[in-house]
Backbone as CSV, one residue per row, in Angstrom:
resi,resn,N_x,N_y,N_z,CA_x,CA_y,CA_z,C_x,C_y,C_z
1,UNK,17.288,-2.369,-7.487,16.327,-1.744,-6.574,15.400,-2.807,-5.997
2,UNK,15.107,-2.962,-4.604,14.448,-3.885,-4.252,12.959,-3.438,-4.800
3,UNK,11.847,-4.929,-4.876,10.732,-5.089,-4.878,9.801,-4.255,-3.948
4,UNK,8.816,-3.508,-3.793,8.841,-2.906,-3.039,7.253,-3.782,-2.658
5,UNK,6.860,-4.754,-3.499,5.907,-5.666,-3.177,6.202,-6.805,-2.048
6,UNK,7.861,-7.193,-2.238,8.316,-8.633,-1.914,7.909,-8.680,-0.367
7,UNK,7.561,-9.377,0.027,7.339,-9.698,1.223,6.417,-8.928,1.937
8,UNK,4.978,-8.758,1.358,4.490,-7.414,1.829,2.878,-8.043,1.979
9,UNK,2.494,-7.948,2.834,0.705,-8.678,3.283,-0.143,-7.649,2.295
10,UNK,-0.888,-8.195,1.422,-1.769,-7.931,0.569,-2.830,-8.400,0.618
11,UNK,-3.864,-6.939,1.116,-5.169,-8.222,1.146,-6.391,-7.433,0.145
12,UNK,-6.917,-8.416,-0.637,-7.625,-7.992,-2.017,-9.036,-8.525,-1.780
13,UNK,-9.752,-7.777,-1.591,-11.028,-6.908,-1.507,-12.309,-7.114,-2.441
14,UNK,-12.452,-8.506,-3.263,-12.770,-8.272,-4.295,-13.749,-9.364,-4.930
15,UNK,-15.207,-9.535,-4.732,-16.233,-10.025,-4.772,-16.285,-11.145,-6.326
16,UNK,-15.117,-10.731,-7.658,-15.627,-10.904,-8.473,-14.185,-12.125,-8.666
17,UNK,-14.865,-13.236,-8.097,-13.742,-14.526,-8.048,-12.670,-14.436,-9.009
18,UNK,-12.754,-14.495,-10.654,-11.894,-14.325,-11.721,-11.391,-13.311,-11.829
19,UNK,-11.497,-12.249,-10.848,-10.779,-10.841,-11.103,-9.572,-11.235,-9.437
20,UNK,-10.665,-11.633,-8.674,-9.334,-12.007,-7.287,-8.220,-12.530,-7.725
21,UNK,-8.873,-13.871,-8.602,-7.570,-14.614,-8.744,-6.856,-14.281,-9.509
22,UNK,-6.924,-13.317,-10.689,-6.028,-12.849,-11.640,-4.989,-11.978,-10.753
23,UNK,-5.751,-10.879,-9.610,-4.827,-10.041,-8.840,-4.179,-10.634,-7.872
24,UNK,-4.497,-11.727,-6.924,-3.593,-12.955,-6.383,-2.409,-13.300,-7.109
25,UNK,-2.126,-13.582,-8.596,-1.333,-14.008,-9.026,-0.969,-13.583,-9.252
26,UNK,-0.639,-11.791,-9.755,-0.062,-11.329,-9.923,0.621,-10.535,-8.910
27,UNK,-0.122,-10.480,-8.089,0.495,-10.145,-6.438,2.069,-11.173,-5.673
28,UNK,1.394,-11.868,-5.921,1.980,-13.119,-5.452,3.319,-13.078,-6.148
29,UNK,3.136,-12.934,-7.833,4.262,-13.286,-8.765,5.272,-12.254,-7.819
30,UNK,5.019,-11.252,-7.899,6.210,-10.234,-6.817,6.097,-10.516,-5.553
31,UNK,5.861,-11.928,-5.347,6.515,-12.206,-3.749,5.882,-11.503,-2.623
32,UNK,4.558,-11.086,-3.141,3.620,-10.633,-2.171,3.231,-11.679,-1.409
33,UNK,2.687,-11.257,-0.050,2.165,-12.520,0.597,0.000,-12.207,0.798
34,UNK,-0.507,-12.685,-0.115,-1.766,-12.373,0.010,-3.126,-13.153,0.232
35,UNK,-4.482,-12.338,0.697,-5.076,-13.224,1.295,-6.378,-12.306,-0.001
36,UNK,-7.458,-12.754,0.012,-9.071,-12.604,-0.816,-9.968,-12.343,0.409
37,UNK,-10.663,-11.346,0.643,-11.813,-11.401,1.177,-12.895,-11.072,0.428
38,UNK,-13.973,-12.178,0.078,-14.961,-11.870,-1.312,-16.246,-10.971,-0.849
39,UNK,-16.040,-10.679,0.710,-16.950,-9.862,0.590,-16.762,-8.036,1.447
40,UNK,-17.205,-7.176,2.424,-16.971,-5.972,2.578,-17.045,-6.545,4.211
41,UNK,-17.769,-7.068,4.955,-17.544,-7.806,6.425,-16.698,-8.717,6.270
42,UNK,-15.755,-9.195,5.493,-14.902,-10.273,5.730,-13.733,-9.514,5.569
43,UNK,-13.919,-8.487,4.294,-12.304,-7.608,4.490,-12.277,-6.856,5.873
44,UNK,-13.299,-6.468,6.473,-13.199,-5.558,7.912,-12.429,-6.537,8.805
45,UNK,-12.903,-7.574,8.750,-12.502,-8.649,9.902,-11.085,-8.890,9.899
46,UNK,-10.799,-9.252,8.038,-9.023,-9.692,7.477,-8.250,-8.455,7.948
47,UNK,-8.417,-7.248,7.680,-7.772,-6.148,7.996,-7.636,-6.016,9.153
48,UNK,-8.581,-6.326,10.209,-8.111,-6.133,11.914,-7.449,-6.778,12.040
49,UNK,-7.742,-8.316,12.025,-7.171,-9.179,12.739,-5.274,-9.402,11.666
50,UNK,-5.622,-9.142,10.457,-4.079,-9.706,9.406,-3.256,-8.424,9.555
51,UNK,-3.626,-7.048,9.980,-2.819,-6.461,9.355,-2.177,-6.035,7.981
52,UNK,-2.797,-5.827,6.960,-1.894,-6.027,5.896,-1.745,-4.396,5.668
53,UNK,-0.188,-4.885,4.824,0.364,-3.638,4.506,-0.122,-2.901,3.430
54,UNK,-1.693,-3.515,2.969,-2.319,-2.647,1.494,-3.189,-3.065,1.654
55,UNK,-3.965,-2.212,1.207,-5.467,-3.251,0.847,-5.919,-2.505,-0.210
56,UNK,-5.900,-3.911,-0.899,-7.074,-3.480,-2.626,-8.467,-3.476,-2.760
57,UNK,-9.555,-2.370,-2.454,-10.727,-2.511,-1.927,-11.484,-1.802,-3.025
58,UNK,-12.223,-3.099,-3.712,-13.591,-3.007,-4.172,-14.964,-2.287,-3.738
59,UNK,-15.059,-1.288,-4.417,-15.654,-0.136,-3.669,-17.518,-1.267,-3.632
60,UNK,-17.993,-2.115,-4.773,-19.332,-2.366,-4.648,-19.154,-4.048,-4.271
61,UNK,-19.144,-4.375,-3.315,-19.682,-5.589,-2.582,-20.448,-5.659,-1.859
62,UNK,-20.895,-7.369,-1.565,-21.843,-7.593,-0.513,-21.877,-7.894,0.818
63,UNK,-22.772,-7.514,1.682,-23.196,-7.176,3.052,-22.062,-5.790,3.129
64,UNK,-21.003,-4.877,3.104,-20.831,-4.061,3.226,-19.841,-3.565,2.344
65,UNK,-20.074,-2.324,1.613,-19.601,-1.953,0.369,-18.198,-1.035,0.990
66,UNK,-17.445,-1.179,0.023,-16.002,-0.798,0.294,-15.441,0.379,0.289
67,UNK,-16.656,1.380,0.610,-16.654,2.971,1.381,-16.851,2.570,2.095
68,UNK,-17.534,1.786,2.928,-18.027,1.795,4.943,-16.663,1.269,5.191
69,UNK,-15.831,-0.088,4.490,-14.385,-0.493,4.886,-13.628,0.670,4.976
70,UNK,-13.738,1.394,3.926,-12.616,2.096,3.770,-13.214,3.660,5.263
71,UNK,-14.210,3.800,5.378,-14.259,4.505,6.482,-13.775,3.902,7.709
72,UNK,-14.129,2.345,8.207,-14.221,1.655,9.744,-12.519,1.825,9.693
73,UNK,-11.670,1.667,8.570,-10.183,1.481,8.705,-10.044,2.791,8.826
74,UNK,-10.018,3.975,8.329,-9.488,5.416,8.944,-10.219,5.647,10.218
75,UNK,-11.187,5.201,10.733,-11.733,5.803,12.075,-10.658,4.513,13.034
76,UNK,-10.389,3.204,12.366,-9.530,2.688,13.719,-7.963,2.614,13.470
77,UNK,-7.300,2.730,12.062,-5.642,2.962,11.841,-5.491,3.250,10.764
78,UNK,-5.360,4.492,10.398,-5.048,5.764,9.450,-3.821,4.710,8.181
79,UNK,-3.303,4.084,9.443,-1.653,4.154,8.534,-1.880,2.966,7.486
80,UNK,-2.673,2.427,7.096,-2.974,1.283,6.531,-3.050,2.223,4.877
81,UNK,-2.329,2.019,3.747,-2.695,2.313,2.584,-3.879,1.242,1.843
82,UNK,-4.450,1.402,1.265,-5.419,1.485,0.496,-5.854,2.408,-0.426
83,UNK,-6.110,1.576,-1.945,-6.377,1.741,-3.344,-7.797,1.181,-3.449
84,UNK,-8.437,2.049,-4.139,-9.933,1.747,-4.562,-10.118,0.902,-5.567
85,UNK,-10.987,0.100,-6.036,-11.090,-0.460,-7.210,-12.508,-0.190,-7.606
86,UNK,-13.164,0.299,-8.634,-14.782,0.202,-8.974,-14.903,0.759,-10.512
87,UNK,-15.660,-0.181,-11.133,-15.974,-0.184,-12.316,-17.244,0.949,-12.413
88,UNK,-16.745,1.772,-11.605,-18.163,2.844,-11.999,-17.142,4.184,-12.473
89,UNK,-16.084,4.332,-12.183,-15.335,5.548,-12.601,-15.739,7.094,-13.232
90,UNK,-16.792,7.143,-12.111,-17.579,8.651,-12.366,-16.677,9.315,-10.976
91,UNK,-16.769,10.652,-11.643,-15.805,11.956,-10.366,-16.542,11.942,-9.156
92,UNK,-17.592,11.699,-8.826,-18.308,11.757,-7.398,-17.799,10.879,-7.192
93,UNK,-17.908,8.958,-7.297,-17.497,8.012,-6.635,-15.610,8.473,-6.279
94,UNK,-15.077,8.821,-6.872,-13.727,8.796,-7.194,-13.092,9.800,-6.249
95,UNK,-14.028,11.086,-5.920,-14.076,12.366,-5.212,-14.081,11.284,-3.905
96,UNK,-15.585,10.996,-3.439,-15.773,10.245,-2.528,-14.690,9.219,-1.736
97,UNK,-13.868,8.746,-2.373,-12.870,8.395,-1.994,-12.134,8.410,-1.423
98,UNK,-11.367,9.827,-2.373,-10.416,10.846,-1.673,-10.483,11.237,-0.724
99,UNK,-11.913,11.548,-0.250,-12.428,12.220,0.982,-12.397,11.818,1.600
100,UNK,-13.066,10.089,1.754,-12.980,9.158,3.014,-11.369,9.055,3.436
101,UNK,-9.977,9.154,2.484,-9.268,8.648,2.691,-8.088,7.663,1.840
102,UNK,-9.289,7.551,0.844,-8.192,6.490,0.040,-7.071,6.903,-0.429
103,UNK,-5.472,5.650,-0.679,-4.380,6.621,-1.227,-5.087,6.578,-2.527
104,UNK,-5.208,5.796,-3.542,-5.623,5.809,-5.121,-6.391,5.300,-5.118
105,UNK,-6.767,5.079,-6.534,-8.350,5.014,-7.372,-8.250,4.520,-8.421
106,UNK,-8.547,3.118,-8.525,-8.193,2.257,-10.148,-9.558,2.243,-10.465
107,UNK,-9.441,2.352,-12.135,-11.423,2.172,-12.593,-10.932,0.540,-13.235
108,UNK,-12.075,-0.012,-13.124,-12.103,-1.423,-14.252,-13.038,-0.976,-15.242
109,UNK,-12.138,-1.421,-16.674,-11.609,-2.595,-16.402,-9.970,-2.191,-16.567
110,UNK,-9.038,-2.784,-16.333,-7.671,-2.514,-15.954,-6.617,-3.419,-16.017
111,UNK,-5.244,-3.178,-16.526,-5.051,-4.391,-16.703,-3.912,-4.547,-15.625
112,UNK,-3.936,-5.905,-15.091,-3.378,-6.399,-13.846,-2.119,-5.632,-13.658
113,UNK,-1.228,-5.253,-14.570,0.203,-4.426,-14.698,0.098,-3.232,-14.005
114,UNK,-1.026,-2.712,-14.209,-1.084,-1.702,-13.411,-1.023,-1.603,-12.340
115,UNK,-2.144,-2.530,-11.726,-2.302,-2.699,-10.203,-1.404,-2.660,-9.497
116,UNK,-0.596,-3.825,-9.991,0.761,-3.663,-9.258,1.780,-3.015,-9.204
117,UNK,2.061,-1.510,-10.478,2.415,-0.593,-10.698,1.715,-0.199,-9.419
118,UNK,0.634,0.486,-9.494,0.210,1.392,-8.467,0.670,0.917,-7.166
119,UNK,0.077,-0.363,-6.507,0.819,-0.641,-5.505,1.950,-0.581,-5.444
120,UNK,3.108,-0.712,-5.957,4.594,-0.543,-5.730,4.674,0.921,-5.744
121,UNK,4.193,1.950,-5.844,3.980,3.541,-5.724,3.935,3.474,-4.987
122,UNK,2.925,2.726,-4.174,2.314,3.705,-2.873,3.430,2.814,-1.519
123,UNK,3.732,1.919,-2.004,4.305,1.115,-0.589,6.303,1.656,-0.536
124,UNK,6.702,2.177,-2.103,7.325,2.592,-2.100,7.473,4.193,-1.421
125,UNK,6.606,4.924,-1.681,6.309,6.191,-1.000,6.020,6.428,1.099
126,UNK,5.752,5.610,0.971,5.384,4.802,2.128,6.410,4.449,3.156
127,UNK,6.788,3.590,2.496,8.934,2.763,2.687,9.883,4.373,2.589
128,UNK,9.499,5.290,1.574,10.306,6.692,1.950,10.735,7.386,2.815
129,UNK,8.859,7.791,3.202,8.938,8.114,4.326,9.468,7.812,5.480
130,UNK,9.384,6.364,5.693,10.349,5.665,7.168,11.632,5.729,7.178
131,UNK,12.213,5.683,5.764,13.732,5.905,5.743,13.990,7.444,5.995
132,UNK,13.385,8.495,6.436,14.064,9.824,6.972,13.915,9.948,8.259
133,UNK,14.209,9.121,9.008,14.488,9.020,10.327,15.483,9.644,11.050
134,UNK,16.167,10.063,10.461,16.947,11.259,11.083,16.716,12.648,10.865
135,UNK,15.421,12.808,10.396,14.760,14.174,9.634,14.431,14.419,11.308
136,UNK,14.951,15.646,11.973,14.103,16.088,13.039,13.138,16.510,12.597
137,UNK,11.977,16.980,14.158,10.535,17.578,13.722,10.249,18.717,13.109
138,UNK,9.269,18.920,12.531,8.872,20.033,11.853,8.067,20.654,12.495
139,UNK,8.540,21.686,12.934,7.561,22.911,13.707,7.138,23.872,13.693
140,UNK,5.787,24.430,13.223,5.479,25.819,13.079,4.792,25.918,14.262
141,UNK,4.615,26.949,14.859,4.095,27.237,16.206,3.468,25.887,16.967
142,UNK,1.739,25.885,16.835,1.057,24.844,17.067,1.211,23.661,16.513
143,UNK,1.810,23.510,14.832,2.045,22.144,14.430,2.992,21.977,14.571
144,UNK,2.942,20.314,14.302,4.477,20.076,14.766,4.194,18.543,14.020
145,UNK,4.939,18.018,13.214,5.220,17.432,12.590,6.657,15.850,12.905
146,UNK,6.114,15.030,13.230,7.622,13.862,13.302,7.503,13.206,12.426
147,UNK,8.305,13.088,11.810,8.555,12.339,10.344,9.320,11.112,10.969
148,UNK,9.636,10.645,11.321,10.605,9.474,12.244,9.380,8.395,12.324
149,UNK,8.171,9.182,13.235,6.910,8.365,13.590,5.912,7.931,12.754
150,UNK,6.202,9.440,11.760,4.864,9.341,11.101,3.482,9.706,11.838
151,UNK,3.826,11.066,12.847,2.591,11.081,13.122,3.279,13.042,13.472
152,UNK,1.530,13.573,13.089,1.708,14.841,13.486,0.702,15.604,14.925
153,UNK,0.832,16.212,15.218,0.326,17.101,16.197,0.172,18.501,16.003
154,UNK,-1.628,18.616,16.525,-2.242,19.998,16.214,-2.066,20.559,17.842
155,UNK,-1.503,21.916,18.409,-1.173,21.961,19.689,-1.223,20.977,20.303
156,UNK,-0.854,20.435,20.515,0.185,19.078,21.050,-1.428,17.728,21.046
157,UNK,-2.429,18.010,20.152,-3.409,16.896,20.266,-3.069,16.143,18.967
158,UNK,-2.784,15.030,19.040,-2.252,13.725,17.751,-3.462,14.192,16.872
159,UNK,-3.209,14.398,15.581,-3.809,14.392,14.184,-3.885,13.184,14.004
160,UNK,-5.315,12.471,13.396,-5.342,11.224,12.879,-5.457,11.467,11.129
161,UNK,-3.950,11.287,10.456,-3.726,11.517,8.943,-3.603,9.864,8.570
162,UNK,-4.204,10.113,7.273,-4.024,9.325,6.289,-2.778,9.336,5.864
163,UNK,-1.960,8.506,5.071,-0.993,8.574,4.675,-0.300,9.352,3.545
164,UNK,-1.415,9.508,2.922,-1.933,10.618,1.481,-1.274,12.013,2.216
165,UNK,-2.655,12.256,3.444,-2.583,13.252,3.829,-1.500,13.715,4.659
166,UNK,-0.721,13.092,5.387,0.546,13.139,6.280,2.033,13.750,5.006
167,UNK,1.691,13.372,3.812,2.849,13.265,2.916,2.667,14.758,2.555
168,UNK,1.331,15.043,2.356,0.697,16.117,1.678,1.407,17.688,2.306
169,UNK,0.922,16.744,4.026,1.275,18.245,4.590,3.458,18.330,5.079
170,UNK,3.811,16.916,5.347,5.249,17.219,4.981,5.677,18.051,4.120
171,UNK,5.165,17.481,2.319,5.798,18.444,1.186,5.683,19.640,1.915
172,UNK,4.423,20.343,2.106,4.406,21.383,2.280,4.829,22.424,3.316
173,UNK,5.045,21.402,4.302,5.551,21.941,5.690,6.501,22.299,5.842
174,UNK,7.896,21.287,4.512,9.185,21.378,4.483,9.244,22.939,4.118
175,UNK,8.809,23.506,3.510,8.590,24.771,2.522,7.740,25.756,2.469
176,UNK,7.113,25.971,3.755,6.281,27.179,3.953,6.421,28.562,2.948
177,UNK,5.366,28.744,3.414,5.315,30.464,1.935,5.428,29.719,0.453
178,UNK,5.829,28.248,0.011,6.025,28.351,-1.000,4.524,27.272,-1.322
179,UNK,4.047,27.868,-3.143,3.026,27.595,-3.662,3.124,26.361,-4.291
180,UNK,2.943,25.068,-3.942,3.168,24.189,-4.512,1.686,23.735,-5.967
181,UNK,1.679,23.304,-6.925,0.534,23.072,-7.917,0.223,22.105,-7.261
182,UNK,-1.006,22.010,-8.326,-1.718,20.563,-7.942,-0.521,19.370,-8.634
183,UNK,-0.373,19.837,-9.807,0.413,18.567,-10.586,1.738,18.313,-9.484
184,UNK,2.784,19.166,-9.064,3.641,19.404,-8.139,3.048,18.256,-6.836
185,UNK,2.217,18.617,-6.229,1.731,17.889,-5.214,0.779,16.332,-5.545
186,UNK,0.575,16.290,-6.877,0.099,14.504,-7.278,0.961,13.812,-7.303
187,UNK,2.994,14.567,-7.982,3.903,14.196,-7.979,4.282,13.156,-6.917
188,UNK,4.053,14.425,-6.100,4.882,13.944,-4.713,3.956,12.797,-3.726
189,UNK,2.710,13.030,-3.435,2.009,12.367,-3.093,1.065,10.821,-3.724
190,UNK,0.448,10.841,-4.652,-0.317,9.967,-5.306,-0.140,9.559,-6.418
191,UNK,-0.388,8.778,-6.326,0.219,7.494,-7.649,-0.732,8.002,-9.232
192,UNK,-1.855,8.482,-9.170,-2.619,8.892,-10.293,-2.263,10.268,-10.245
193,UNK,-1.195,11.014,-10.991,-0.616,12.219,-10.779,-1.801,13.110,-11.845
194,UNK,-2.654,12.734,-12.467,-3.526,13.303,-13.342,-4.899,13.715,-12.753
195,UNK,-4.887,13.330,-11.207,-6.355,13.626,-10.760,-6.185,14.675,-9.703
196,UNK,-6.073,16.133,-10.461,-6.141,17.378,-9.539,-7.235,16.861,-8.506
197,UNK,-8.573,16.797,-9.213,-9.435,16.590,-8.121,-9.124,16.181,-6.777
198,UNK,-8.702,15.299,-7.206,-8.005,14.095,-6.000,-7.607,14.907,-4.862
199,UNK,-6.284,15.496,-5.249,-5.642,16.843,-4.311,-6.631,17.810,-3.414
200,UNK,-7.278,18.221,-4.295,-8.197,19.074,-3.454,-9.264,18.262,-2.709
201,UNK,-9.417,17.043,-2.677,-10.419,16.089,-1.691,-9.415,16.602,-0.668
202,UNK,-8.026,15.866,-1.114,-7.401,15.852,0.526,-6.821,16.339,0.936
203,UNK,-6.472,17.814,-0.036,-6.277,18.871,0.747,-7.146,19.198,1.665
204,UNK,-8.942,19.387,1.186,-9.804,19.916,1.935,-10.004,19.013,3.342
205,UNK,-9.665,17.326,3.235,-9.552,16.823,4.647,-8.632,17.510,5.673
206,UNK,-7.366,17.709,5.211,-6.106,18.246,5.745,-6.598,19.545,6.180
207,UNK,-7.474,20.200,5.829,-7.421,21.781,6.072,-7.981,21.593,7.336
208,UNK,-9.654,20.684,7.530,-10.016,20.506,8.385,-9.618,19.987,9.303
209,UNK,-8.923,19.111,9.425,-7.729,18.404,10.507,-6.827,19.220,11.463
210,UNK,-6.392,19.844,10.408,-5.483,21.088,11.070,-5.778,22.662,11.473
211,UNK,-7.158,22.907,11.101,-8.365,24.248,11.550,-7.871,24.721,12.784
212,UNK,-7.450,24.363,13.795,-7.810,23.835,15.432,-5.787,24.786,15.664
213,UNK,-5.379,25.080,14.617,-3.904,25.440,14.818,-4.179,27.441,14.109
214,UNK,-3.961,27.991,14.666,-4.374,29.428,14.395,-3.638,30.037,13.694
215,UNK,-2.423,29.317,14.098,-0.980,30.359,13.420,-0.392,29.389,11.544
216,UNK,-1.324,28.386,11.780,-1.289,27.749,10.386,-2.196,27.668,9.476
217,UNK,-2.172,27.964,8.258,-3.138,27.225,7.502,-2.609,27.604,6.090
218,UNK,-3.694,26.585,5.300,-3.336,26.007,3.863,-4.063,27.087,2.685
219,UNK,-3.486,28.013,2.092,-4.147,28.975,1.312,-4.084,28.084,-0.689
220,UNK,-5.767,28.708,-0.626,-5.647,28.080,-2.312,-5.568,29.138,-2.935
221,UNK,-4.528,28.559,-3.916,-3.808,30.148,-5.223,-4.699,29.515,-6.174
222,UNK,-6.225,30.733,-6.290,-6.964,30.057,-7.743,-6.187,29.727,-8.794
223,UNK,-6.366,28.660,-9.402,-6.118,28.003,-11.004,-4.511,27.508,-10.441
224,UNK,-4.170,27.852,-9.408,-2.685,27.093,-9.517,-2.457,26.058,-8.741
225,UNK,-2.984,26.156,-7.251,-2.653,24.916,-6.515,-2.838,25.580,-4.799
226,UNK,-1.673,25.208,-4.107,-1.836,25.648,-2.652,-0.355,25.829,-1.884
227,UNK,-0.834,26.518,-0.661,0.494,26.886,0.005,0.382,26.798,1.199
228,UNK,1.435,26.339,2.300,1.142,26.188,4.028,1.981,27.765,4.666
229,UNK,0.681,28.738,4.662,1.364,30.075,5.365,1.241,29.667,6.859
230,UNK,2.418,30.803,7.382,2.602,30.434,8.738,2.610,32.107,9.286
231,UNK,1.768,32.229,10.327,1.537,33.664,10.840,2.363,33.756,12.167
């Protein structure tokens, strides 16, 4: 099975020099190609101008902390994955996240194996998606769904989804009327399959995204999870 790191722009987010360079090297060891920005205005800058296919973002740095990054990148290109990193691992910061956007959420302290576990999740999930290119669109009345592009449409106005959230509403789109769980949908979507919370951040982004479509929407089955009815 190929690397799903190898050859892949990694750019790491991360103020605390001996923690960069430990995740550099282990980035690297899988043939990542990666760059350090030590502070929250230098990752904004690396991310416009580098492109990278991940970004590992340190939620508490200096001159701008790695919620305003992780907002300036969903308000200018959704499709960029990004994983949180913050040694504060309380449910508001972690909630907060979800909400802005992030795909996952690592707490420190952590050990480097992971990281790169998680990243190979998400770039693999990611890499999935592009390989169903012969999946025609998915259409319920007003939505409409291209999986080819990776991009969806609320009566024909482009949805700006996260990648989280684009996967979220595929599962569910494939399968209308049916009730998918939360655990069911961490499966399929996010690499920390243990943080219901998580789900319902971005479900509740997704709901709002897609409000604007009359004949769709996302119903929550208390204590079980959610479903995409179509009227």
């Amino acid at each position: 099975m190929k690397n799903p790191l190898e050859g892949r722009k990694i750019l790491i987010a991360e103020d605390e020099p001996d923690l960069a360079d430990v995740l550099r090297a282990y980035m690297a060891k899988e043939g990542a190609i990666v760059r350090v920005a030590p502070d929250g205005r230098i990752a904004s800058e690396e991310a416009h101008r580098w492109r990278p296919d991940l970004i590992l973002l340190d939620i508490r740095m200096p001159n701008k902390d790695g919620l305003s990054v992780l907002v300036s990148e969903r308000e200018s290109d959704a499709g960029t994955p990004i994983i949180l990193i913050s040694a504060l691992g309380d449910d508001i910061d972690r909630l907060a996240g979800f909400r802005l956007g992030a795909d996952d959420y690592i707490v420190k302290p952590f050990n480097p194996l992971e990281v790169v576990a998680r990243a190979a999740a998400v770039l693999r999930r990611q890499e999935g998606a592009k390989q169903l290119a012969s999946t025609p669109p998915i259409v319920h009345g007003g939505l409409r769904i291209e999986v080819e592009s990776r991009r969806a449409f609320a009566n024909d106005k482009l949805i700006n989804l996260t990648p989280t959230e684009f996967r979220l509403l595929t599962t569910m789109a494939r399968r209308p009327g049916r009730m998918f769980t939360r655990a069911e949908l961490g499966d399929a979507v996010l690499s920390e399959v243990a943080a219901d919370r998580g789900v319902d951040a971005h479900i509740s982004r997704l709901r709002a995204k897609i409000a604007i479509v009359d004949s769709v929407r996302i119903v929550a089955i208390r204590g079980e999870g959610y479903r995409l009815d179509i009227e």
